[in-house]
C-alpha positions as CSV (number, residue, x, y, z in Angstrom):
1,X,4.9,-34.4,12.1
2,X,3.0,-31.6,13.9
3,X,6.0,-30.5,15.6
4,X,8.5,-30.5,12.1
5,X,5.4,-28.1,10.6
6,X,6.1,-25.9,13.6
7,X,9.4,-25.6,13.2
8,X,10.0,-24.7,9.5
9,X,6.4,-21.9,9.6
10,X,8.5,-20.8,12.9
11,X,12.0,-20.7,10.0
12,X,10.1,-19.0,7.5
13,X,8.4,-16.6,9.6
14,X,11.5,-15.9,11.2
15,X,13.2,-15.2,7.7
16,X,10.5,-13.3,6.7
17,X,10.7,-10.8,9.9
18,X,14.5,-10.6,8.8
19,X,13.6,-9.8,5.5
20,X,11.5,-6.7,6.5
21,X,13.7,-5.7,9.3
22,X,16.7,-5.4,6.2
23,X,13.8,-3.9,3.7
24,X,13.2,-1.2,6.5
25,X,16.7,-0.3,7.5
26,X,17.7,0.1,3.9
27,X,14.8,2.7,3.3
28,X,16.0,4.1,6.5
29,X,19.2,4.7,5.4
30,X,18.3,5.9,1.7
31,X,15.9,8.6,3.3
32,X,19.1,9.6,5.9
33,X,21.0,9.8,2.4
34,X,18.2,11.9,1.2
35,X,18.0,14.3,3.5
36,X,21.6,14.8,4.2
37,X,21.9,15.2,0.2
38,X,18.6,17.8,0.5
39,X,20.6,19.9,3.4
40,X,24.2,19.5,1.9
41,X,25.3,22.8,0.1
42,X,25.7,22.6,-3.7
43,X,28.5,20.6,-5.3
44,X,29.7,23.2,-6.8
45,X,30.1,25.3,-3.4
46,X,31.9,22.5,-2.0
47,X,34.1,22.3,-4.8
48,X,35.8,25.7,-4.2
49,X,38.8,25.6,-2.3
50,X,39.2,27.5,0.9
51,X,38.2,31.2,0.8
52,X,37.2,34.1,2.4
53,X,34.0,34.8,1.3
54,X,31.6,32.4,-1.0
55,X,29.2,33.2,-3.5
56,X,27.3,31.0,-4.9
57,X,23.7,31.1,-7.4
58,X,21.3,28.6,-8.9
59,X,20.6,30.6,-12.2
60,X,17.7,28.3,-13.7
61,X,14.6,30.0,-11.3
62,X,15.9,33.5,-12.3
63,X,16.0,32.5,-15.9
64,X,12.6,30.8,-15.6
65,X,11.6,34.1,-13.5
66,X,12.6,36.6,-16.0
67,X,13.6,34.9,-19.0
68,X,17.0,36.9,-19.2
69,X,17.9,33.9,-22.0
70,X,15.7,35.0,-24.5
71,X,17.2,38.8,-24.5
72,X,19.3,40.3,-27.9
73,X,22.4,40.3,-26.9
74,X,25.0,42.5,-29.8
75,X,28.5,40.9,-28.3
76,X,32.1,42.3,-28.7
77,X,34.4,40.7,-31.2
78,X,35.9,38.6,-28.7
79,X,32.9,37.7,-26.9
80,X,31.6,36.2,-30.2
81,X,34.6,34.4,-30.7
82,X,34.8,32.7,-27.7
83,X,30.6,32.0,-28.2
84,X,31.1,30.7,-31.5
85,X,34.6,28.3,-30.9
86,X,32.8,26.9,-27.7
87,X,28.8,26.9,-28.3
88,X,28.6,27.7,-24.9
89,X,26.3,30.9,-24.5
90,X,26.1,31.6,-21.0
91,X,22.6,33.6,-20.3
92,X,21.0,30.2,-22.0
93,X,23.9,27.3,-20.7
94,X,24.6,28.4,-17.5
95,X,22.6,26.4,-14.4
96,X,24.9,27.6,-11.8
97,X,28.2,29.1,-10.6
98,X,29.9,29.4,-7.1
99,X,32.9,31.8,-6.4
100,X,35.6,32.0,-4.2
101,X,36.7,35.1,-3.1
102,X,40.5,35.3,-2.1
103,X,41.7,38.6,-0.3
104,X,44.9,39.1,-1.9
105,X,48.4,40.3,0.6
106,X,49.3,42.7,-2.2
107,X,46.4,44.7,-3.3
108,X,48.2,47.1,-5.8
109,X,49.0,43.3,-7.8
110,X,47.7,42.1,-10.7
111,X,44.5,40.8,-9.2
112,X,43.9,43.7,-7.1
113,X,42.5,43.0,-3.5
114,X,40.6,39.9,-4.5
115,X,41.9,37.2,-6.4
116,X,38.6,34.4,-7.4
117,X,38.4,30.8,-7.9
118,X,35.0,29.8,-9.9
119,X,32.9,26.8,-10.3
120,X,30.1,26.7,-13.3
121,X,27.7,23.9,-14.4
122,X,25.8,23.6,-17.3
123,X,25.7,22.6,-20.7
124,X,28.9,22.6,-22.0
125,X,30.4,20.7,-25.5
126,X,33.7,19.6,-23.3
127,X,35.6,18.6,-26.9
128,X,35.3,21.8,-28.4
129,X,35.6,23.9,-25.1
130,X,39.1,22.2,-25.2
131,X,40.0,22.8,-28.5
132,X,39.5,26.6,-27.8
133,X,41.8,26.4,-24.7
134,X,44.0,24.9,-26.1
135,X,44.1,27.5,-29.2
136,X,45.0,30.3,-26.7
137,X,46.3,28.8,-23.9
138,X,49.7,29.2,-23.0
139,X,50.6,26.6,-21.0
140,X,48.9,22.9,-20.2
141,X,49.4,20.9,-17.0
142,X,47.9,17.2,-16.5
143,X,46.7,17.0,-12.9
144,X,44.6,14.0,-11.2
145,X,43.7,13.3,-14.6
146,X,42.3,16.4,-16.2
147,X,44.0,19.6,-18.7
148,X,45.1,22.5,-16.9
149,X,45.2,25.1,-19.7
150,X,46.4,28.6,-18.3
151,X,45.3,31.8,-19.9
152,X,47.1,34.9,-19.7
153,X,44.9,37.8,-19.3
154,X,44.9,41.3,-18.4
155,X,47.5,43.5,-20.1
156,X,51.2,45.0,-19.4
157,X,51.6,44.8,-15.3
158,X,48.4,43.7,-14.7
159,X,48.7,40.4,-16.6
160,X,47.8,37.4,-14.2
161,X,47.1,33.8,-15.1
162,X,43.5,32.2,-15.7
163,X,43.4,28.3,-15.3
164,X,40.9,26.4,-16.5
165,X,39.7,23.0,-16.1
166,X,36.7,20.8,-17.3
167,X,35.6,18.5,-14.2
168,X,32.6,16.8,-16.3
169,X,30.8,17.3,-19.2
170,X,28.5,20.2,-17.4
171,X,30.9,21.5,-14.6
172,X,34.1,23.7,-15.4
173,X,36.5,25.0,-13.0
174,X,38.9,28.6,-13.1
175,X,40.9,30.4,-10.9
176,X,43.1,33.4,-11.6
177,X,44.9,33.0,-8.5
178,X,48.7,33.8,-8.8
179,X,49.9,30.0,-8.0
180,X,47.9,26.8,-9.1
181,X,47.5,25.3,-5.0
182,X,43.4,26.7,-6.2
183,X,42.1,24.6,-8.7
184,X,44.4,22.1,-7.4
185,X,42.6,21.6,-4.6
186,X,38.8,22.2,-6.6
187,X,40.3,19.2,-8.5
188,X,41.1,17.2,-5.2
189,X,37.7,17.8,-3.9
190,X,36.1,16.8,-7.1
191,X,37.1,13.1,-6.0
192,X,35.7,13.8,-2.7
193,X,32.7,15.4,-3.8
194,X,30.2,12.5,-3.3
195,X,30.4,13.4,-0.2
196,X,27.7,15.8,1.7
197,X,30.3,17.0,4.2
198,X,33.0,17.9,1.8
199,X,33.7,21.3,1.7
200,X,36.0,24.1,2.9
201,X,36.3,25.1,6.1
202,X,34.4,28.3,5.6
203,X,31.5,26.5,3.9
204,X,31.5,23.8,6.7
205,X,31.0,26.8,9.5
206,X,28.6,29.0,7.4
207,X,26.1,27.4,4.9
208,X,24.0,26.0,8.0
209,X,23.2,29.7,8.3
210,X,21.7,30.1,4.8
211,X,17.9,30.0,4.7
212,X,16.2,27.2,3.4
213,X,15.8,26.9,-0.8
214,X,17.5,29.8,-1.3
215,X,18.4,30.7,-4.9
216,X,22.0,32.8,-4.4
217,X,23.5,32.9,-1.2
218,X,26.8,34.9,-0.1
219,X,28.7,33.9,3.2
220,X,32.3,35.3,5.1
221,X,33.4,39.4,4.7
222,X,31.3,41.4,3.4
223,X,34.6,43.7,2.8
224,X,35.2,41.9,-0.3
225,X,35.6,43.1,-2.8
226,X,34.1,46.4,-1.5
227,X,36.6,47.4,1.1
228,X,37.8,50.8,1.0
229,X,40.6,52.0,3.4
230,X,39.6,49.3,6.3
231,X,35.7,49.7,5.8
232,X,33.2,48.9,2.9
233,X,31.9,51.2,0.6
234,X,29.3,50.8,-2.3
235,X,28.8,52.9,-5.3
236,X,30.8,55.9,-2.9
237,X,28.3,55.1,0.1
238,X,30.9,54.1,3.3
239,X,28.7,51.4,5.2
240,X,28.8,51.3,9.3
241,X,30.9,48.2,9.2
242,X,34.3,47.5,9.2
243,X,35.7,44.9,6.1
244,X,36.1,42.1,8.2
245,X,32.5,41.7,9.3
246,X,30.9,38.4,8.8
247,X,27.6,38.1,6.8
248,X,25.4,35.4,5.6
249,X,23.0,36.9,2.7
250,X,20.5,35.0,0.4
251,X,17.6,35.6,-1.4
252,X,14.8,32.9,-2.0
253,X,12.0,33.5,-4.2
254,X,8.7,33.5,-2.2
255,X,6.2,34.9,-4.6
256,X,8.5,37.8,-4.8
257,X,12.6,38.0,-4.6
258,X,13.1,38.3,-0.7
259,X,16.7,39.6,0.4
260,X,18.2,38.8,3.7
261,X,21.3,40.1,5.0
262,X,22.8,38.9,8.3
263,X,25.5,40.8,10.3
264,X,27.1,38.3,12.7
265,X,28.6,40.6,16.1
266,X,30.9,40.2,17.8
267,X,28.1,40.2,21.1
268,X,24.4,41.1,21.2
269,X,24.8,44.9,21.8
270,X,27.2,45.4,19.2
271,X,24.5,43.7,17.1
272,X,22.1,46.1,18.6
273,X,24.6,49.3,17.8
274,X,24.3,47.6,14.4
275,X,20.9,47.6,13.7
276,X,20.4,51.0,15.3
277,X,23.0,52.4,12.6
278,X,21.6,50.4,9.8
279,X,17.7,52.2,10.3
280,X,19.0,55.4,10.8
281,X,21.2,54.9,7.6
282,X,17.8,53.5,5.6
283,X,16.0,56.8,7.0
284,X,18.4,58.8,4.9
285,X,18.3,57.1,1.9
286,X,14.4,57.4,1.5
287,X,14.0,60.9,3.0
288,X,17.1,61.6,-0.1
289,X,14.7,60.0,-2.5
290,X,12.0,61.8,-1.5
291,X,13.4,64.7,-1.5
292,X,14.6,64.2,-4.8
293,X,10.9,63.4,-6.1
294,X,9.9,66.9,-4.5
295,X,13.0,68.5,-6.4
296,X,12.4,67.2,-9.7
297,X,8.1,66.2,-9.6
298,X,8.2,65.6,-13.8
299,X,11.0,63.1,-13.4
300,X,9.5,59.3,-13.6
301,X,10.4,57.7,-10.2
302,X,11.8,53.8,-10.0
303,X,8.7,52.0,-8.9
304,X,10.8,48.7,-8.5
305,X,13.6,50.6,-6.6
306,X,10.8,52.7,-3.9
307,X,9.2,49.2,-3.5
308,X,12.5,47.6,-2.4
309,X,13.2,50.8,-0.1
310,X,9.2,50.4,1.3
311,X,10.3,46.8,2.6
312,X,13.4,47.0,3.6
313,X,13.7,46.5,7.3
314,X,16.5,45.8,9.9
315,X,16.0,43.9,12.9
316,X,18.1,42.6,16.3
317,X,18.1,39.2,16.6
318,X,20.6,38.8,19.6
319,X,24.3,38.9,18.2
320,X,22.9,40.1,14.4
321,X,21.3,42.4,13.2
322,X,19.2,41.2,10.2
323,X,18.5,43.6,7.2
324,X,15.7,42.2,4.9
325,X,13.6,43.3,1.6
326,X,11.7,42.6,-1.3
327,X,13.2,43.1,-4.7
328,X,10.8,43.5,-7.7
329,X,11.0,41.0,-10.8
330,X,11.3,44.5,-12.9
331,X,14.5,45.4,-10.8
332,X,16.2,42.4,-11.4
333,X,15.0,42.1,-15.1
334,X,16.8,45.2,-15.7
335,X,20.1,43.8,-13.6
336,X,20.1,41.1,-15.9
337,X,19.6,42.3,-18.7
338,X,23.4,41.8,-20.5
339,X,25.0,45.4,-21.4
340,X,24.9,46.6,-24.9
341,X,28.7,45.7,-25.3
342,X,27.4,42.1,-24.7
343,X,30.7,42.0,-22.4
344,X,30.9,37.9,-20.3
């Protein structure tokens, strides 16, 4: 009798350890799920097909930063249009969008040097954002189960094709590249897209260099779409880099909006030639705004703008060199603001 006892507290002891042993490894794997989830980049970044360059923004802290939403907006005619056939108003619908930047072979074509493929989630009314498309859509295509509607757009030579597609109820897909292999494949990955390794190729090499919770990142050349003539030049000023420099740039909102732009070299003294440029280059620009404050004392200066210049800094940090910088709430209040035209 005393040995049957043993043997069934022994069973049930033994089933018990089981038990916990499964109960553990199942809250091991769901926290390994977790955190591969927490570190994967955004679905919508791993939607875009492949690319060379990536941008990608999580709109809701800006909007909750600066409450861009809530500003009068007078729209164009067509603007309204689209507004009121769709419902979708994108300074209050929008959560976030990721772009793909294509450089095009023929950059006198319709879509100039860079062709985009676009991702955006949010609150979208999929019924009547179809019955729009399909009002002015010239074309439909059925592909792994969702509309293709394609938009003409642009005028004369330069008109090119839009494509649209709704994924989901909240997520939308477009490209205007010339062929439809694009949102073809954002439509292929969308039946991948459970997974936290899906991705393109560009995505799967870069995004590990993007800072922790940052809110918009940017990764591949930083030539596109500014390129000029082999080299990259913004609002006229030519920058020390050639267009097919690789760059990982993000900003994260840490109290304030902090910038960081990496330059990846080729080898840690071309970083170092680099960083040496990019200071000298900063010197300039704030000994030209101070001069310009001596020239014209009775003309207001840009807080927000001197503050970013005040922080901005560039470092070596072996094969990059590593440009960083505050950028005032007021600054990008005024960035966001949507233009009197109320152009989307």
């Amino acid at each position: 009798m005393l040995l049957m006892q043993s043997w069934m507290w022994f069973q049930m002891h033994r089933r018990t350890r089981y038990s916990l042993l499964l109960m553990l490894a199942l809250m091991v794997a769901l926290v390994v799920v977790l955190v591969l989830r927490k570190a994967a980049p955004p679905e919508a970044a791993r939607l875009l097909p492949e690319s060379d360059a990536i941008v990608y923004a999580n709109l809701k802290p800006l909007r909750l930063a600066t409450h861009f939403d809530r500003t009068q907006v007078t729209r164009s005619p067509d603007y309204q249009h689209f507004v009121d056939a769709t419902g979708i108003v994108p300074e209050r619908d929008l959560d976030s969008v990721a772009f793909a930047l294509h450089r095009m072979d023929d950059p006198s074509g319709p879509n100039g040097p860079v062709g985009y493929s676009e991702v955006f989630e949010g609150r979208f009314d999929g019924e009547r954002v179809a019955r729009y498309m399909a009002t002015i859509a010239t074309a439909k295509e059925n592909y792994a189960g969702h509309d293709i509607f394609t938009i003409p757009v642009g005028d004369g030579k330069a008109t090119r094709p839009l494509r649209i597609a709704q994924l989901e109820y909240d997520t939308i897909a477009a490209s205007n590249m010339p062929t439809t292999e694009q949102i073809h494949s954002i439509l292929d990955r969308h039946r991948a897209a459970a997974s936290p390794f899906a991705g393109s190729s560009l995505l799967s090499s870069r995004y590990r260099d993007v800072p922790a919770f940052a809110s918009a990142w940017a990764i591949g050349h930083i030539g596109l779409p500014f390129s000029d003539r082999g080299y990259i030049s913004i609002a006229g000023l030519t920058l020390p880099m050639p267009e097919d420099t690789t760059f990982v740039a993000s900003l994260r909102f840490l109290g304030t909006l902090r910038l960081r732009i990496e330059q990846i070299a080729p080898t840690d003294s071309d970083a170092a030639r680099a960083a040496e440029t990019l200071t000298t280059l900063l010197v300039v620009l704030k000994s030209v705004e101070q001069t310009q404050r001596q020239m014209h004392p009775n003309t207001p200066s840009d807080a927000s703008f001197l503050e970013l210049m005040n922080s901005a800094k560039v470092e070596q940090r072996k094969d990059r060199a590593v440009l960083t910088g505050n950028i005032p709430l007021d600054l990008v209040k005024r960035l966001t603001t949507p233009s009197p035209e109320g152009r989307p």
